[in-house]
N, C-alpha and C positions, 0 to 999 in steps of 0.2 A: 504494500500500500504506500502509495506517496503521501510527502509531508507537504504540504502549501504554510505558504508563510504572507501573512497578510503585510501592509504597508508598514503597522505599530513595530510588528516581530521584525523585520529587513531592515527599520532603524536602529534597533535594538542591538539585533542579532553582526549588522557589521558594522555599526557606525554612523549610519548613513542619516541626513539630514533630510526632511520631509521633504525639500526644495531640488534636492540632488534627486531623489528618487522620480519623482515630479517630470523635473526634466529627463530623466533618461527612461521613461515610463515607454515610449517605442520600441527600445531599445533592447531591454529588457524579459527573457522570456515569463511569458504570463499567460489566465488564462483570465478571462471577464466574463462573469457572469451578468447576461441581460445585455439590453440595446442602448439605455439610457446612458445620458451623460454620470450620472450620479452612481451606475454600475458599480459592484462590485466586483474587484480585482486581486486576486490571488498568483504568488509567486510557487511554484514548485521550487523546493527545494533543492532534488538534484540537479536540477538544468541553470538553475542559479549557481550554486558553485561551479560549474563545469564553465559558464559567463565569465564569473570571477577569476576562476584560475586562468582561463586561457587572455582574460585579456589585462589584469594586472599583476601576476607572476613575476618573480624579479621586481617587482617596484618600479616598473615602466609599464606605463599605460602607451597602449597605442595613439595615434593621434584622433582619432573619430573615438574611441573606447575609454576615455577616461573620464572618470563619475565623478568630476570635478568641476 
């Protein structure tokens, strides 16, 4: 069973500030529940690490990849 991690848990869990997630919310695999703007949106887990690793590993963010 997969673990989803909502927007609270993703700042929590790396850091991340409501505005950084915000911004890279395209970017980022996800799945959204519903059509509306107001939808709710859930991060899987695994595919969020595998994002993470591959794109700031080494403490280099790629140039389009960094959650900054």
């Amino acid at each position: 069973m997969n673990e989803y991690l909502n927007k609270r848990q993703l700042e929590e869990l790396f850091g991340l500030s409501t505005s950084t997630i915000n911004r890279k919310l395209k970017d980022l695999p996800k799945i959204k529940i519903g059509n509306s703007r107001n939808s709710r949106v859930l991060f899987p887990r695994p595919e969020i690490d595998i994002y993470l690793r591959e794109n700031f590993m080494n403490g280099s963010a790629k140039s389009s990849g960094g959650l900054s």
